[in-house]
Structures are given as structure tokens and as C-alpha cells.
N, C-alpha and C positions, 0 to 999 in steps of 0.2 A: 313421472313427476318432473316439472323442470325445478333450472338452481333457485327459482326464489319461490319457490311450494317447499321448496325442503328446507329452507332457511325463514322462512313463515312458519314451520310444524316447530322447527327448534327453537323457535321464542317465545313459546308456550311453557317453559323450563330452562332459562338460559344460566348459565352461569354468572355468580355473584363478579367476578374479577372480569373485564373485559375480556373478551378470547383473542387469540393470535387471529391478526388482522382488522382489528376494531381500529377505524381511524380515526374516532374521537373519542377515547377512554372517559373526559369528564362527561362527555352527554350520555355514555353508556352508563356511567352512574346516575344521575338524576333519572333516566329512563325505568333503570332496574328498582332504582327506589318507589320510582312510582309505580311499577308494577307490584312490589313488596306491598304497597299500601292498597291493595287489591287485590289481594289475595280471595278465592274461595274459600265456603264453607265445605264441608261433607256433601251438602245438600247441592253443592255449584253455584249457588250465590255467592255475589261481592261482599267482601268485610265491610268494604265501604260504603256502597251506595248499593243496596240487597234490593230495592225496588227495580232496577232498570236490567233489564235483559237486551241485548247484549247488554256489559259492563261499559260504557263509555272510557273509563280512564285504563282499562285492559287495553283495549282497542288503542289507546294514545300511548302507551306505554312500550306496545309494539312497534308501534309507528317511531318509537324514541328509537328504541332498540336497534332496530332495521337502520334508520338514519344511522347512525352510530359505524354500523354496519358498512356504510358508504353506499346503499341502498335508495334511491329516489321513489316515496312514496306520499301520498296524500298529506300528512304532515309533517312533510320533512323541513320547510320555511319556518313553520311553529318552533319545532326542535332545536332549528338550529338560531334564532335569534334567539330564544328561552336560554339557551346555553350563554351565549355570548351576555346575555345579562346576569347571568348569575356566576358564570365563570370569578374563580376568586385572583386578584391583580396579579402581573406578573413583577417579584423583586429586581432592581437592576441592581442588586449590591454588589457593590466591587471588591 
């Protein structure tokens, strides 16, 4: 198995806190959120969208993850502009 078969199987269960070496912790949150929002049933269906196999927003949630990850994958331009817009402002208070 190479490094990113094994780092693909561990995003199937990633942890809620980003991990040591996550390069961008806010995107790893909106990622893991949205993977939270598509969660399986018992049965392997999406909470969300139970009609589609695969899960589309699993599949994108990985793609967060991984980007986060420092990872170049299919939506990793998605990811990273999503972030920068949602990103909350940075204070200059002195």
C-alpha cells in the first residue's frame, strides 16, 4: 500500500481535532463537518442524500480532508477557495 492508500483508508474515520501535521486546521473543520453531515446508516446509506451511491458529499468531504492534509487531489481548488471564503476575519487589535 503506498502513503496515500493509507491516508485515504484513514479518512474513512478521521479524527474530530485536526491531526499533527494538518496544514490548514480551519479547512480540516469544514471538511470533517461535512463529512459529520454524512454520516451512514446501519444499512451504509447517507443521512443525507440515502438515494446516491457513492455518497457524493463523503467523496467531497475527503477530498477536504486530504487537502487539509497538504494532499493534491481532484478538489483540492474547491476546498481551498471554500475555505478562504468562509474563513472567519483576522483581528489586528493592538
Amino acid at each position: 500500500m503506498d502513503e496515500w492508500s493509507g491516508i485515504r483508508a484513514g479518512l474513512d474515520d478521521p479524527p474530530i481535532a485536526p491531526p499533527e501535521g494538518c496544514i490548514d486546521p480551519y479547512l480540516w473543520q469544514l471538511a470533517r463537518q461535512l463529512l459529520s453531515d454524512h454520516s451512514r446508516t446501519p444499512s451504509g446509506e447517507c443521512v443525507t442524500c440515502p438515494g446516491w451511491k457513492p455518497c457524493p458529499g463523503l467523496a467531497l468531504a475527503r477530498d477536504g480532508l486530504a487537502t487539509a492534509l497538504g494532499q493534491s487531489v481532484r478538489n483540492s481548488a474547491y476546498w481551498i477557495a471554500y475555505a478562504q471564503l468562509h474563513r472567519p476575519p483576522v483581528s489586528h487589535a493592538r
